[in-house]
C-alpha positions, -999 to +999 in steps of 0.1 A: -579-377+284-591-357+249-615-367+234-593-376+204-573-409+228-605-418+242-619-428+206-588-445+194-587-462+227-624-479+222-616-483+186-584-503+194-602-524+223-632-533+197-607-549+175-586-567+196-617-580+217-630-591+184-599-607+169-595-629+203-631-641+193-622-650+162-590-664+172-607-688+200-634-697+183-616-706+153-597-739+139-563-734+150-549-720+121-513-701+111-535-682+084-558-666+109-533-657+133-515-641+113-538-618+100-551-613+133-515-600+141-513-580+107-547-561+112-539-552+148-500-543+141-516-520+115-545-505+138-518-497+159-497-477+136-527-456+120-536-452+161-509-431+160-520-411+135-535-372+146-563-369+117-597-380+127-603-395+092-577-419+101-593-427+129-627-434+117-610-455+090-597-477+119-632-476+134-650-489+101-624-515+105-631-525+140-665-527+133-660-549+105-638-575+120-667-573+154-692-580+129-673-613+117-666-621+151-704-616+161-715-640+128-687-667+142-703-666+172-737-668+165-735-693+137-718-724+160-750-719+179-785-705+166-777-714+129-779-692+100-813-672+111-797-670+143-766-653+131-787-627+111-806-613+140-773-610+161-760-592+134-788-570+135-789-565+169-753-560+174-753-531+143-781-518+169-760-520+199-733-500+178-754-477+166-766-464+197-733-465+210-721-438+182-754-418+191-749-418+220-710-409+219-723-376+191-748-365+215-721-358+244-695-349+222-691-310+218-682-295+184-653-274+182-655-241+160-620-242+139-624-205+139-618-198+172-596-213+205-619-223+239-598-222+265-605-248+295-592-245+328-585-275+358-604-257+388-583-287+413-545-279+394-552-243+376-537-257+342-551-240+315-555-262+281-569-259+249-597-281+236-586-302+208-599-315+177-628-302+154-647-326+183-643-321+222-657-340+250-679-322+279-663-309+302-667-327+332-688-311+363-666-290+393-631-300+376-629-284+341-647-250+333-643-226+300-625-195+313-623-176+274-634-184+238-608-163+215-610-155+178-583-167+156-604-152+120-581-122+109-594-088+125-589-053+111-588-020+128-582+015+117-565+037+136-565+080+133-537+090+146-534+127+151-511+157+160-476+133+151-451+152+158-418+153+132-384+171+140-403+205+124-440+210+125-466+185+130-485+161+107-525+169+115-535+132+107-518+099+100-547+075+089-536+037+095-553+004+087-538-030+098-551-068+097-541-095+123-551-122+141-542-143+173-516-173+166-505-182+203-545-182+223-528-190+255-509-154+255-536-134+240-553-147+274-523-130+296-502-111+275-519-083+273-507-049+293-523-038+320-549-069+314-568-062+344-581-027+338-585-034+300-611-062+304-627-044+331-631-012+308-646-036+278-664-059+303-682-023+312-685-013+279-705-047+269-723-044+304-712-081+317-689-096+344-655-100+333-659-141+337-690-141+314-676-118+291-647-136+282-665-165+274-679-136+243-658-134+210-672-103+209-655-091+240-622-103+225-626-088+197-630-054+214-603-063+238-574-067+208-584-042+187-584-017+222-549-031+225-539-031+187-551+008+184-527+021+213-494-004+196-500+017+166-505+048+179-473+047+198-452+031+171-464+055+145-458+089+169-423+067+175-411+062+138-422+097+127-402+119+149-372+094+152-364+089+117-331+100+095-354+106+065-387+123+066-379+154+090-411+175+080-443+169+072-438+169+036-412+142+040-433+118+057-455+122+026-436+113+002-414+085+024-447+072+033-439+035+015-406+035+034-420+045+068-446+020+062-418-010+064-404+002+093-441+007+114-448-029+098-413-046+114-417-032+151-456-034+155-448-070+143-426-074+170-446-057+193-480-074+197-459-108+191-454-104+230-492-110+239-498-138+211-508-113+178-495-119+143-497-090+121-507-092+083-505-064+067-505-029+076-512+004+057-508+042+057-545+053+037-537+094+045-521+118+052-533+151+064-507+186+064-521+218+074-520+240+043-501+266+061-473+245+075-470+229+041-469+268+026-441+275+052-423+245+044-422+253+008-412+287+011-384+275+038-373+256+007-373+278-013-352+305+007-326+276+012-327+267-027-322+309-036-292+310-012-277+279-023-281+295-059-264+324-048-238+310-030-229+289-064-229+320-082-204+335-058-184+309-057-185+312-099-175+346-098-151+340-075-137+316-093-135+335-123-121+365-105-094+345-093-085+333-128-086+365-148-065+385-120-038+361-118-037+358-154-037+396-158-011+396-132+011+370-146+007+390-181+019+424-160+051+402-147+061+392-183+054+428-195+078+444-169+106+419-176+100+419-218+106+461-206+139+457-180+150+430-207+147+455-237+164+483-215+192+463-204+198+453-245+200+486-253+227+493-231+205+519-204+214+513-170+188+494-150+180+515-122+152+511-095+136+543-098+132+532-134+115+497-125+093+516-101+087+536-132+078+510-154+054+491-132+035+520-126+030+528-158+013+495-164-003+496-134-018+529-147-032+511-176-047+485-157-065+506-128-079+526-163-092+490-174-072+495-208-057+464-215-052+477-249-021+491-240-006+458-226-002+442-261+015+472-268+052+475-282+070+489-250+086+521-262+118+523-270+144+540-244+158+573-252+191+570-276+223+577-254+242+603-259+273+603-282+303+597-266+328+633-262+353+633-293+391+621-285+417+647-286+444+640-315+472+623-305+504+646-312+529+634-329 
């Protein structure tokens, strides 16, 4: 039983032993029953309460209706000095009862979660209430006091690779703490060698060291270093983003979420809740950043250049078919003014006039294509008729 029933349970008896004084002693009376049932209906409901201030609100209660019970008592008999010196001696009795009760009770830090294991069943619980009682002797033992105040680490992690070239340093701080006490106790990998390597380090048994905050707080940050180094080495070479070193600097806010979400989800398995995390540095070798840049630079120059191909290109394309779509109306604007003047088209004089505009293209004078075509030679006159005879 906590120690949190056993109070409400002596609180509750007090006042109902006292009511059935009151009641028995007492006139019969439907007044004082009733509010004999009314004040132990409503010690009953705020016994259900969890907060200890309701509690000792019940208990200042109880002590007051024992008190009235006491005076009823003592004044059917010993008269009114009578009643006064049981009412002293019963506040004395109660008194020593509550010192008594303080000096056993145990404080609880709210700072931190004891851990108390059954040595007969092996159940593990944790002590409850800002007040515990002792545990009892050979059947209930503290096995681990955790911290559950927010811890920080920092963590250097170095030589991170990225798709091309390596980051020298990835400087990372991060602040947690332990929400679920009962999995920080088991949770942890490879728990075994762990608290025997900070055990070692403290120079103490493993059992005696775990009843140490201090050795907790070694243990979790040992365990909180290697989540981040491995998550951080995880996200920067398996990104779509940051490819190079340079990238990672200036994607460092958006690799920064996506560290935060799965070390989140990792040290949730043994009973961690992360609060913030940070990236403080960065560190690039100046050479790998002067190879990067001039990398970049190479690929910007041949991207300009193949632009300005692709521009002349372009262009070339355009003037030529324009030029040749000029040539094509030039040759027919010449058979067309041949074939009005009455000359016989012929092909060797097509071949002819296409190469004479292809001379004055090849001798880039374009000059001559806005040129009048010149005119065909006159044909001859036609032979005189011989007179008719009459």
């Amino acid at each position: 039983m906590s120690i949190k029933n056993a109070a409400v349970s002596s609180v509750l008896a007090l006042m109902f032993l006292s009511l059935l004084v009151i009641y028995t002693i007492s006139a019969p009376s439907s007044l004082i029953t009733f509010l004999s049932v009314l004040i132990m209906l409503v010690g009953l409901i705020m016994a259900q309460s969890s907060s200890w201030r309701d509690i000792g609100i019940l208990a200042a209660v109880a002590v007051i209706v024992s008190m009235v019970a006491i005076a009823l008592v003592a004044s059917a008999r010993l008269g009114s000095v009578g009643t006064l010196i049981a009412l002293l001696l019963w506040g004395l009795v109660l008194f020593s009862m509550f010192t008594s009760a303080r000096r056993s009770i145990v404080p609880l830090p709210r700072d931190r979660a004891i851990l108390i294991r059954n040595t007969f069943t092996g159940q593990v619980h944790l002590a409850d209430g800002p007040i515990a009682a002792p545990n009892l002797p050979f059947m209930e033992q503290v096995i681990a006091i955790i911290p559950l105040y927010t811890l920080s680490v920092d963590v250097n992690v170095e030589k991170v690779n990225t798709k091309r070239m390596n980051v020298d340093l990835i400087d990372v701080q991060a602040r947690y703490k332990v929400k679920e006490s009962h999995r920080a106790l088991t949770g942890i990998p490879n728990l075994s060698q762990a608290q025997k390597e900070v055990a070692k380090d403290l120079g103490k048994d493993i059992p005696d060291a775990r009843r140490d905050v201090i050795f907790w707080e070694q243990l979790l940050n040992r365990q909180m270093r290697m989540d981040i180094d491995d998550i951080v080495r995880d996200v920067i070479y398996d990104n779509v983003f940051a490819q190079n070193p340079i990238e990672v600097q200036g994607r460092r806010a958006d690799l920064t979420e996506i560290i935060h979400d799965q070390l989140k989800r990792r040290i949730d398995s043994w009973g961690g809740e992360l609060i913030a995390i940070n990236i403080d540095r960065i560190e690039v070798n100046a050479e790998i950043r002067k190879a990067i840049m001039k990398s970049a630079a190479r690929i910007d120059d041949t991207e300009l250049k193949e632009i300005e191909a692709q521009r002349d290109a372009t262009r070339i394309r355009y003037v030529l078919g324009a030029e040749v779509e000029l040539e094509a109306e030039r040759v027919r604007a010449i058979i067309t003014a041949l074939r009005d003047s009455g000359v016989e088209i012929t092909p060797d004089l097509v071949v002819k006039a296409i190469t004479a505009t292809s001379d004055w293209q090849m001798e880039r004078d374009f000059s001559l294509l806005i040129q009048q075509a010149p005119l065909p030679p006159a044909p001859p006159a036609p032979a005189p008729k011989p007179a008719e005879k009459k």
